[in-house]
C-alpha positions as CSV (number, residue, x, y, z in Angstrom):
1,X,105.5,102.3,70.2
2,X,108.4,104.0,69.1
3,X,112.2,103.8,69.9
4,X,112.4,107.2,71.4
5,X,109.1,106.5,73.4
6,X,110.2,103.0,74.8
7,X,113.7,104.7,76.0
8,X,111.6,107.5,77.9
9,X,109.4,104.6,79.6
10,X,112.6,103.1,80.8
11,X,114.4,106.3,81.4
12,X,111.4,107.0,83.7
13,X,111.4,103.9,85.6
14,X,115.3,103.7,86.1
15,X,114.7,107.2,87.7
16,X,112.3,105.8,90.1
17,X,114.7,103.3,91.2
18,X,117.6,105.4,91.5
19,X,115.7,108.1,93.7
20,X,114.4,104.8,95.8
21,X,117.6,103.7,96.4
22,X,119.2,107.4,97.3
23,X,116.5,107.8,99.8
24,X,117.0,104.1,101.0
25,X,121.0,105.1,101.3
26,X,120.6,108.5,102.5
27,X,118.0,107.2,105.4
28,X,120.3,104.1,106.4
């Protein structure tokens, strides 16, 4: 697996968790 390829896994993820947690804060 490559650099850029491990960074766009993780870039992926951590912008899964940041829309969770939006819509978590905008519904709350």
């Amino acid at each position: 697996m490559t650099i850029l390829s491990e960074f766009k896994e993780f870039a992926v993820k951590g912008n899964v968790v940041d829309l969770a947690v939006g819509v978590i804060i905008g519904a709350a």
